[in-house]
C-alpha positions as CSV (number, residue, x, y, z in Angstrom):
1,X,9.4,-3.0,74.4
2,X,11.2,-5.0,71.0
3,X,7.5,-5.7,70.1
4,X,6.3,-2.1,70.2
5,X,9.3,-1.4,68.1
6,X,8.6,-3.8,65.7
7,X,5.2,-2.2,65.7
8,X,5.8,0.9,64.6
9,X,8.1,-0.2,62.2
10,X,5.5,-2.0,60.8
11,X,3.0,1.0,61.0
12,X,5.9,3.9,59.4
13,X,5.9,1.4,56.4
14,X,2.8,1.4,55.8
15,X,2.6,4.7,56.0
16,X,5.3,5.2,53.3
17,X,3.4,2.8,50.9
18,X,0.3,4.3,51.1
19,X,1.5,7.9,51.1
20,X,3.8,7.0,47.7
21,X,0.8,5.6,46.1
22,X,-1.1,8.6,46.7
23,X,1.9,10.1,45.4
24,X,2.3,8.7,42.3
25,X,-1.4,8.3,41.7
26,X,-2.0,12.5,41.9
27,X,1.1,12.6,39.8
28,X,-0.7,10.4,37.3
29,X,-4.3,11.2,37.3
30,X,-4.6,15.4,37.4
31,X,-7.5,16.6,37.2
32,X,-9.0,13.7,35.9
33,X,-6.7,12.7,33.0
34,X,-3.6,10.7,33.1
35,X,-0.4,12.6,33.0
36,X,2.3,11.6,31.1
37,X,5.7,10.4,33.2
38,X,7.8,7.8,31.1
39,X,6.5,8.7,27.8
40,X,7.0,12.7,28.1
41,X,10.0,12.6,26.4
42,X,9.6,10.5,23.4
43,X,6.0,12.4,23.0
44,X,7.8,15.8,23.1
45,X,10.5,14.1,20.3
46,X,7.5,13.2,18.0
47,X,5.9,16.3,18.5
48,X,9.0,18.4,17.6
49,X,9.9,16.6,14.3
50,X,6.5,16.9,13.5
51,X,6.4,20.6,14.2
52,X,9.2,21.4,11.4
53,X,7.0,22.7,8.4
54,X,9.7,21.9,5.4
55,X,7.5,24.4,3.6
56,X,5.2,21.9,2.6
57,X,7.3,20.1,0.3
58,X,8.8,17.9,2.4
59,X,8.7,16.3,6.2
60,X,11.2,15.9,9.2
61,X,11.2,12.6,10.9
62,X,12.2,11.1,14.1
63,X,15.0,8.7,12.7
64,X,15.9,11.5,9.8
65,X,19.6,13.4,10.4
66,X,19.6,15.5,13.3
67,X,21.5,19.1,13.1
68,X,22.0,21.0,15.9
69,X,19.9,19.1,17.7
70,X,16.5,19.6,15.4
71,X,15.6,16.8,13.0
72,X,16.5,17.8,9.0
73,X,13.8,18.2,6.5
74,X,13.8,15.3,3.7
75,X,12.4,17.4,0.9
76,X,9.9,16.2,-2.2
77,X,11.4,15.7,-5.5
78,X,12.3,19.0,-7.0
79,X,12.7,21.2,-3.9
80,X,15.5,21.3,-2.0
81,X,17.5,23.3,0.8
82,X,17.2,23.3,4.4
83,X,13.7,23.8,4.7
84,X,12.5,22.4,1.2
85,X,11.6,26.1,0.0
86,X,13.7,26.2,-2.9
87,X,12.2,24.9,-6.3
88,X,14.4,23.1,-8.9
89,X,13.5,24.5,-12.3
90,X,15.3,22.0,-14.3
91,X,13.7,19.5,-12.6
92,X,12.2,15.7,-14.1
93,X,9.0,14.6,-13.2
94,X,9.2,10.9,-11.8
95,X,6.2,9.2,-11.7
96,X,8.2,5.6,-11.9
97,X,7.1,4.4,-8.4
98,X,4.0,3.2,-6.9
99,X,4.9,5.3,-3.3
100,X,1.0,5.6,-2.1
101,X,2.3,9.5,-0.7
102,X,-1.2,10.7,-1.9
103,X,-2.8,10.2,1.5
104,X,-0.2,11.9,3.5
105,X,-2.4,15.0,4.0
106,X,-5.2,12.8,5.5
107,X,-2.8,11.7,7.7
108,X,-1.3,14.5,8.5
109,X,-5.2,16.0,9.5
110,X,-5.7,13.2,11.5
111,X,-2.2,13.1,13.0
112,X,-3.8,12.7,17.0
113,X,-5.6,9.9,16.6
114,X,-3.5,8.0,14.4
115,X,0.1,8.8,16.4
116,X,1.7,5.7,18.4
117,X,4.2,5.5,21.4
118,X,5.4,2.3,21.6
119,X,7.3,0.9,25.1
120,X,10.5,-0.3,25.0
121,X,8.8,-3.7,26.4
122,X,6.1,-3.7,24.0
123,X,6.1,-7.3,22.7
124,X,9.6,-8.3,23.1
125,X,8.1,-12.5,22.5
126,X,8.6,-14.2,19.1
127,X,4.6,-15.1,19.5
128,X,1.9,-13.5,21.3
129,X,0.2,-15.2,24.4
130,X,-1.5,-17.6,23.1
131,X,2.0,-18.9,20.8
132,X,0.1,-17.3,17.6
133,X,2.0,-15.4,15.4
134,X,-1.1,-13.1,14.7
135,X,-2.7,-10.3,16.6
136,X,-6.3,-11.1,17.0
137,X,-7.5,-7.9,17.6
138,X,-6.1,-7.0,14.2
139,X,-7.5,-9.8,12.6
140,X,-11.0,-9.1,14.3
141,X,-10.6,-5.3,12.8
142,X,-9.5,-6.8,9.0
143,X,-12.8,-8.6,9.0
144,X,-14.8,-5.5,10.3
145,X,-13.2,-3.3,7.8
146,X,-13.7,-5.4,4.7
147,X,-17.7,-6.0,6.1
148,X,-17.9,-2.0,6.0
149,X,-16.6,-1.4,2.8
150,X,-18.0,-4.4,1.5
151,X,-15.1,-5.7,-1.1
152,X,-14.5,-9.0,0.7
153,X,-16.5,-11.8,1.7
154,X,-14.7,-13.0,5.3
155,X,-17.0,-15.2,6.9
156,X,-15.7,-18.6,6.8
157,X,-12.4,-17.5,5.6
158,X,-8.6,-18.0,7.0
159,X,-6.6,-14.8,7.3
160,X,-2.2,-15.0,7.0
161,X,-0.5,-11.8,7.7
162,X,2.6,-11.3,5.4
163,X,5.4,-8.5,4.7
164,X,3.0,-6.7,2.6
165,X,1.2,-8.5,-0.5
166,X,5.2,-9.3,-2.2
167,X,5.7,-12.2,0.1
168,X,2.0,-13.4,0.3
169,X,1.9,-13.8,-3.1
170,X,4.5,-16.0,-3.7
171,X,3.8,-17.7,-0.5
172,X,0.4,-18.2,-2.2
173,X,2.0,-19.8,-5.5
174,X,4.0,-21.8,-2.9
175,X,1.0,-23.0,-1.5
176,X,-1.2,-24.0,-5.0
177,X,1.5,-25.6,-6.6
178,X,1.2,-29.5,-6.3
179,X,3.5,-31.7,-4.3
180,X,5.4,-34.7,-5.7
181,X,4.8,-33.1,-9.3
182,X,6.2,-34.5,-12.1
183,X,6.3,-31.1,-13.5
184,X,6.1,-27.9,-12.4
185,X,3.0,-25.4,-12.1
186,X,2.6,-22.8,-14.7
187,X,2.3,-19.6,-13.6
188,X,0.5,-17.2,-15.8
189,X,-1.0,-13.5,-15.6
190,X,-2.8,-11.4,-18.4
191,X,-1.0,-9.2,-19.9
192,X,-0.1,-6.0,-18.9
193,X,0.7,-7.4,-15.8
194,X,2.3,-6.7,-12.6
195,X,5.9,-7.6,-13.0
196,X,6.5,-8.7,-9.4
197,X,4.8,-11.7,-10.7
198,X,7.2,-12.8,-12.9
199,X,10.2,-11.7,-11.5
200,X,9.6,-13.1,-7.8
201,X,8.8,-16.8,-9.8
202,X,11.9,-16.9,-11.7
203,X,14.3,-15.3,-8.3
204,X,12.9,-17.9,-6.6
205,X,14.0,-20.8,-9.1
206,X,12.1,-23.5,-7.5
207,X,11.3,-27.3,-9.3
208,X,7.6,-26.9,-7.9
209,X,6.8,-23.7,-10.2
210,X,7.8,-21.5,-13.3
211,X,6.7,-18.8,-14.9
212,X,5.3,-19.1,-18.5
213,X,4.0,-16.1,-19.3
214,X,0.6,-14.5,-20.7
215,X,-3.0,-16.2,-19.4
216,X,-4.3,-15.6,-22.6
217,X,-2.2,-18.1,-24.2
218,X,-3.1,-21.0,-22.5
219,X,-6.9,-20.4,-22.8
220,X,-7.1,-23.5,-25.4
221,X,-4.1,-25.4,-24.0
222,X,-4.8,-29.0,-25.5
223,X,-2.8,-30.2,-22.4
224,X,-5.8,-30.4,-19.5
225,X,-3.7,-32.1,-17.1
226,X,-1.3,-28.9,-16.8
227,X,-1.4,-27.3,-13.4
228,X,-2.0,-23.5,-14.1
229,X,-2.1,-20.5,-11.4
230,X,-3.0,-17.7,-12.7
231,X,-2.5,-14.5,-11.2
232,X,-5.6,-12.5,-11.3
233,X,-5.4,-8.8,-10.6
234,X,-8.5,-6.7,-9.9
235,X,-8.0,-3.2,-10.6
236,X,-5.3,-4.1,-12.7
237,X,-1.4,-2.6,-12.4
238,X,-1.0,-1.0,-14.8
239,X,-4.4,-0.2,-16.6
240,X,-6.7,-0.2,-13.6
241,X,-9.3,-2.5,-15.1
242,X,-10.9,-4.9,-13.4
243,X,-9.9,-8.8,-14.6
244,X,-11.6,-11.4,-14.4
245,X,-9.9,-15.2,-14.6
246,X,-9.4,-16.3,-18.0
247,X,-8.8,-19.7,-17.1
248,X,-11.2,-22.3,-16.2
249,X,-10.7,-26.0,-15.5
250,X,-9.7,-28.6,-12.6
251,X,-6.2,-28.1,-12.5
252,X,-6.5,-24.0,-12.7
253,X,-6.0,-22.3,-9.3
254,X,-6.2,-18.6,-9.0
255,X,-4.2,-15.9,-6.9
256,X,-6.7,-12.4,-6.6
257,X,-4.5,-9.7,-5.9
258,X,-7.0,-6.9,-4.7
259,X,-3.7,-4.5,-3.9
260,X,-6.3,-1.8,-5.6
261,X,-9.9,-3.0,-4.8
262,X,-10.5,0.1,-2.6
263,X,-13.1,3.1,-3.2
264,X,-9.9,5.6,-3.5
265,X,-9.4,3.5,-6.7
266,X,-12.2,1.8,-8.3
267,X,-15.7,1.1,-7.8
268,X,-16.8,-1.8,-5.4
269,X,-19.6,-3.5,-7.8
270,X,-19.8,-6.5,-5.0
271,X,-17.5,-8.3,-2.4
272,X,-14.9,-10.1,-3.9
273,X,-15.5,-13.9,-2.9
274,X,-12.3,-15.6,-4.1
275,X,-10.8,-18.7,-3.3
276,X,-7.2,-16.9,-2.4
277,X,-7.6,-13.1,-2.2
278,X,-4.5,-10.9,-1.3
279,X,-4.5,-7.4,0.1
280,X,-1.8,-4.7,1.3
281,X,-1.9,-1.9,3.6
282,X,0.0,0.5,1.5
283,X,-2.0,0.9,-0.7
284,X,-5.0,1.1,1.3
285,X,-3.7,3.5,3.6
286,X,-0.5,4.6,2.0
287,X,1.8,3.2,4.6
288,X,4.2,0.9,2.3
289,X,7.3,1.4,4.6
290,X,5.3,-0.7,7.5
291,X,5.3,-4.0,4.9
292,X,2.0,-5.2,6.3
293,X,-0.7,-7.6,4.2
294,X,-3.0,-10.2,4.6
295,X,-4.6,-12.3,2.5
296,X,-8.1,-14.4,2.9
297,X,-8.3,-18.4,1.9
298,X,-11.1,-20.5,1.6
299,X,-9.2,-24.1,2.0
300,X,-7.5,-24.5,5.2
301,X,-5.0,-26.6,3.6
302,X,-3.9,-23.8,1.8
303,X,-4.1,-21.2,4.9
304,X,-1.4,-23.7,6.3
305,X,1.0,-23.8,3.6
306,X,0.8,-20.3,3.5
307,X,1.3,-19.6,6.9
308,X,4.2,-22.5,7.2
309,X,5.8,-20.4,4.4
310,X,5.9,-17.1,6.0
311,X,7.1,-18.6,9.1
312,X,10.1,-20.3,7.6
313,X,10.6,-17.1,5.6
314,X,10.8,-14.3,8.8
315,X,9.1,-15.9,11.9
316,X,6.1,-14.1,11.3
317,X,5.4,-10.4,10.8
318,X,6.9,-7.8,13.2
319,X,4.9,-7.0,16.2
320,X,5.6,-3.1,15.7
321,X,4.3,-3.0,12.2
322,X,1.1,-5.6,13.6
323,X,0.4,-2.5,16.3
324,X,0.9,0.0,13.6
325,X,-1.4,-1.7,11.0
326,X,-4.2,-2.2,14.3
327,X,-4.3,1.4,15.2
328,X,-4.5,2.9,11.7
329,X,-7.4,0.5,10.7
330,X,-9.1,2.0,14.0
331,X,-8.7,5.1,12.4
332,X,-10.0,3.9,9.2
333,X,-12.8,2.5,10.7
334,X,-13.9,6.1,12.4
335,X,-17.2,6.6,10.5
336,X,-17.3,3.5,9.2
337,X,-14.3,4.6,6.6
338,X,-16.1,7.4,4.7
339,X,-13.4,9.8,5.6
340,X,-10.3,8.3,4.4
341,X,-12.0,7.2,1.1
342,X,-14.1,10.1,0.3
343,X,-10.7,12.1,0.8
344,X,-8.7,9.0,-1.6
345,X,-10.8,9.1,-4.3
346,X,-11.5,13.1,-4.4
347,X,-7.6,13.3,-4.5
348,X,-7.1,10.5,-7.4
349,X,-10.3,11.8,-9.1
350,X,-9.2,15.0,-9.6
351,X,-5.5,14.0,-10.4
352,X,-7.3,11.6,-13.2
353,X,-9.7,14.5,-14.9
354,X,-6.7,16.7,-14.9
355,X,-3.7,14.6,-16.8
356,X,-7.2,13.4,-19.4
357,X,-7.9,16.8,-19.9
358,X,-4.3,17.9,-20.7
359,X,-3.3,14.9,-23.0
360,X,-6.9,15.5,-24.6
361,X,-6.1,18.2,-26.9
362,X,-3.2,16.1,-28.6
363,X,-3.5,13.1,-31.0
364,X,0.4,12.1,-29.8
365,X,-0.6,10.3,-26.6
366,X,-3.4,8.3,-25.6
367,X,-4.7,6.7,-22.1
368,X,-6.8,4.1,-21.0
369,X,-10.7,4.5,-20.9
370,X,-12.3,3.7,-17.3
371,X,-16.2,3.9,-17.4
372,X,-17.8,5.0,-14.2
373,X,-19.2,2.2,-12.1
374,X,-21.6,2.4,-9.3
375,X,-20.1,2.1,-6.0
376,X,-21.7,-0.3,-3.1
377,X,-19.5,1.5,-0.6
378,X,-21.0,5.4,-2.1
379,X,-23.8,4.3,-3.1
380,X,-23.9,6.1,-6.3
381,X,-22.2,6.0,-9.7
382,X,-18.4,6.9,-9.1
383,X,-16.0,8.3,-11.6
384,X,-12.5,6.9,-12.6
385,X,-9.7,7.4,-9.7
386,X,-7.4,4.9,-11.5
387,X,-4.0,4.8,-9.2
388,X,-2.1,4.8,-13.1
389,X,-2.1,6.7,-16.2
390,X,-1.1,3.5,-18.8
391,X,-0.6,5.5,-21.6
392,X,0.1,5.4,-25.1
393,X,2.5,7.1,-27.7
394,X,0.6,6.9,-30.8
395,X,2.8,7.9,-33.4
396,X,5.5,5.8,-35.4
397,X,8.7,7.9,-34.1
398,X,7.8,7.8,-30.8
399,X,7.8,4.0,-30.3
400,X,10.0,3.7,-27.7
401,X,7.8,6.0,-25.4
402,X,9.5,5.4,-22.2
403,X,12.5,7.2,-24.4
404,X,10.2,9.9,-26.0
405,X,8.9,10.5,-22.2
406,X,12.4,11.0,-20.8
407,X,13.3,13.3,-23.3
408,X,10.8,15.4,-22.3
409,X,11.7,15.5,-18.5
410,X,9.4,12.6,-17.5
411,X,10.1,9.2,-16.2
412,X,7.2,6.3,-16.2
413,X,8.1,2.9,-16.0
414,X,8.4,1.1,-19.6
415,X,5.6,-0.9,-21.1
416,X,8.0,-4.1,-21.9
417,X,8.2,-4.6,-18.0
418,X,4.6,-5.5,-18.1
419,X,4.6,-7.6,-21.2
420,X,3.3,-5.0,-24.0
421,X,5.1,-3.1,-26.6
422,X,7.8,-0.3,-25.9
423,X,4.9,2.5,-27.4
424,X,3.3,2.2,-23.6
425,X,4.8,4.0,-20.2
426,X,2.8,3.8,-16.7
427,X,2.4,6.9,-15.2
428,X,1.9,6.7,-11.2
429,X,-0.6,9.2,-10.1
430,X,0.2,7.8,-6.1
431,X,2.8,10.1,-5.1
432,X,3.1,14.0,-3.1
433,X,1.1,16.5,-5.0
434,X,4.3,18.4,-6.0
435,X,5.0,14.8,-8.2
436,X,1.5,15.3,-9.5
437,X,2.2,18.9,-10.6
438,X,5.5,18.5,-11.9
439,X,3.9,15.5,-14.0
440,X,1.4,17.5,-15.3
441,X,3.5,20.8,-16.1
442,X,5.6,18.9,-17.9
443,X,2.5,17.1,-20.0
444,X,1.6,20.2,-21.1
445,X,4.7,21.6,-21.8
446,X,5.1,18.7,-24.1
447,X,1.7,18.7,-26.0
448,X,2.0,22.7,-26.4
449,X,5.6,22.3,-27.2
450,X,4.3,19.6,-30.0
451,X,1.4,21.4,-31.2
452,X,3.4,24.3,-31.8
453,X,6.2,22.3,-33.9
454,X,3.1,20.6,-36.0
455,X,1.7,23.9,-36.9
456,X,5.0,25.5,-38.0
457,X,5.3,22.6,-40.3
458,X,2.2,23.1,-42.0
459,X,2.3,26.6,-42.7
C-alpha cells in the first residue's frame, strides 16, 4: 500500500512539472513569437520616454528627471520649457563642441533595431569566458566593418578596445616610447592640431615622454638619435585635411588617429595601412557618451603594452558599452553600411555647402578649401562633408576672432588651442540641426549686418 502511495506521488509530480512547462512555454511562445515576461516593464519604460516628442528640439530619457511620473524633456540649445517648444530669441550659437548629435535622426529612424534591454545578470564577471577582457564577437564585427568600408587594412593586425580614442592614444604614446631611456620621447603633431594631444602628454607628466610641439619643426632635426612620435591625424581636427607623416627616420614612430576617416566625413582614397591606427565610435556613429574605441597594431609588442596599459588604467572597457558598441555596428553593417553613411554625409554635405555659401558673399571671413575626392566606399567622386568649419577672420581688427565671433552671438573654439594664431575659430558642424541653424542665422546676420556698415561708410 506505502508503495502505491509513493507511486502516485511520484506520478502527481510529474504531472505538475510537465503541466507548468506547458504552462510557461504557451505563455512564452504565442502564436509563434516569444512573449515578453521579465522584460515587459523595462520595455514599456523605454518605450514611454521615447514616446515624449519635446517638439523636436529636444529628447526625454530613461535616467532624465521624472515629474509626475513621465520622464522630463532635456531640450536643444535655445528652446526651452516643458516640452522644448519655446524658442530663445536672444539666443548664442555654440558650435564649441565636437557632440556627433548629427546622426540622431538616423537613429531615431532606426530606433527598433538598434534598441537594447540589457538583464540585470548580463555580464556581471570582470572578464569574459575565456578571461579576455574583449568581446570577440565585437572584434569579429570591427574587422568586418572596416573590410566593407574599406578604410582599414585588418588582416594580420591586433585590435585593443579603449574608453573611446582619449585613452588609446596615450596608451599608444605609452606604448612607443622606449624603456630605460636616457631621455624622453618627443611627442609632436602638425599644426593645427588636436589639442588632446598635447594636453593629455603634459597631465600625464611622465619621464618616458613630453610634448615638444609642431612636427614641422623637427623635419631637419640634426639630432637623428631623438625618439620622435608623431601624432598623425587623417582628416585633420580642425581643418579636415588629410595628413600625411612628416617625419621619417628609425627612431620616428607614428600614432594615425582616423577619429574622421569615415564616408560621413571625407573621402576613402584607400585603406589606411598604419603601423598604429586609432578609431572611436562617436564619431562614427555619434554615440560619444558610450566611450568606446579601438585601435589596430601591427607589432604585437606594442598590442601588449597597449593593452597592459588600459588594464592598469580601468580593468578593461565596460561590458555594457562592449554590448552597446556590438549591436549598433550590426546595425551599421545592415546593407553593408550604405545607409548610415549615405544619410552622414548628405547631412554634413549639405551643412558644408550652406555655411560656404553664406560666408561667400563677404571678404571678412574665410574657410578652408576641401577638393572633392573619389570615394572607394561610393564609388564616385564625393564632395566636402568636413565635420569643422576652421575659419578665418581676415581683417586686421578682427584678430582675435574667437572675440569678434562672440560678439556676434557665436562661440567656436579659439585657434591658439590648436597651435595657430588668435585670427582662426573652429566651427563644429556635429551637433542637432537647431545648432546648425542657429550657427548659420547668426553668420548671416553678421555678414549682412557688416556689409550694410561697409556701404554706409562709403557713401
Amino acid at each position: 500500500m506505502a508503495k502505491i502511495q509513493i507511486f502516485l506521488c511520484v506520478v502527481c509530480l510529474l504531472c505538475s512539472l510537465i503541466l507548468n512547462l506547458l504552462l510557461v512555454s504557451n505563455h512564452m511562445h504565442v502564436g509563434g513569437k516569444w512573449e515578453l515576461s521579465w522584460s515587459r516593464k523595462a520595455a514599456e519604460e523605454g518605450e514611454a520616454a521615447a514616446a515624449v516628442a519635446c517638439s523636436g528640439h529636444g529628447r526625454a530619457y530613461l535616467d532624465g528627471l521624472v515629474v509626475d511620473g513621465s520622464p522630463v524633456c532635456e531640450c536643444n540649445s535655445c528652446f526651452e520649457g516643458p516640452d522644448c517648444s519655446q524658442f530663445s530669441p536672444d539666443c548664442i550659437a555654440d558650435v564649441d563642441g565636437g557632440d556627433p548629435l548629427f546622426l540622431e535622426p538616423f537613429w531615431m529612424q532606426n530606433a527598433a533595431s538598434s534598441a537594447m534591454l540589457v538583464a540585470g545578470w548580463h555580464r556581471m564577471s570582470y572578464a569574459f569566458n575565456n578571461q579576455s577582457l574583449i568581446s570577440q564577437v565585437l572584434e569579429n564585427q570591427i574587422r568586418k566593418l572596416h573590410t566593407a568600408v574599406g578604410n582599414a587594412v585588418t588582416q594580420g593586425r591586433f585590435i585593443v578596445f579603449g574608453a573611446g580614442s582619449t585613452q588609446l592614444l596615450n596608451a599608444a604614446v605609452y606604448a612607443l616610447s622606449p624603456d630605460n631611456s636616457s631621455a624622453p620621447a618627443k611627442v609632436v603633431a602638425a599644426f593645427p592640431f588636436y589639442p588632446v594631444y598635447q594636453l593629455q602628454t603634459d597631465f600625464f607628466r611622465s619621464k618616458d615622454f613630453q610634448f615638444e610641439g609642431d612636427a614641422y619643426l623637427w623635419e631637419n632635426n640634426s639630432d637623428s638619435t631623438s625618439n620622435l612620435i608623431e601624432f598623425v591625424t587623417a582628416p585633420n581636427n580642425p581643418d579636415g585635411q588629410l595628413n600625411k607623416a612628416v617625419l621619417q627616420g628609425p627612431y620616428v614612430k607614428a600614432i594615425h588617429d582616423h577619429a574622421y576617416y569615415w564616408p560621413h566625413f571625407t573621402g576613402i582614397p584607400a585603406p589606411a595601412d598604419e603601423d598604429v591606427m586609432v578609431f572611436t565610435l562617436s564619431k562614427l556613429t555619434g554615440h560619444a557618451g558610450t566611450r568606446f574605441g579601438w585601435a589596430l597594431t601591427k607589432d604585437e609588442a606594442v598590442y601588449q603594452r597597449m593593452s597592459t596599459y588600459v588594464k592598469l588604467n580601468c580593468l578593461g572597457i565596460s561590458r555594457d558599452a562592449q554590448l552597446r558598441a556590438y549591436k549598433l555596428l550590426k546595425v551599421v553593417m545592415e546593407g553593408s553600411g550604405r545607409e548610415i553613411f549615405e544619410f552622414g554625409h548628405a547631412t554634413m554635405k549639405n551643412r558644408w555647402e550652406k555655411l560656404s555659401s553664406a560666408l561667400s558673399v563677404s571678404k571678412r571671413f574665410s574657410i578652408q578649401d576641401i577638393a572633392p575626392q573619389y570615394c572607394t566606399f561610393f564609388q564616385t567622386v564625393r564632395a566636402a562633408s568636413p565635420a569643422y568649419a576652421w575659419l578665418r577672420c581676415e581683417r586686421e581688427e578682427d584678430k582675435d576672432c574667437y572675440r569678434a565671433l562672440k560678439k556676434a552671438g557665436i562661440i567656436g573654439r579659439e585657434g591658439t588651442l590648436f597651435g595657430t594664431a588668435s585670427s582662426y575659430v573652429r566651427l563644429s558642424l556635429l551637433k542637432t540641426q537647431d545648432d546648425f541653424d542657429m550657427l548659420l542665422h547668426q553668420i548671416k546676420k553678421l555678414v549682412a549686418e557688416k556689409d550694410d556698415t561697409h556701404a554706409r561708410s562709403t557713401m
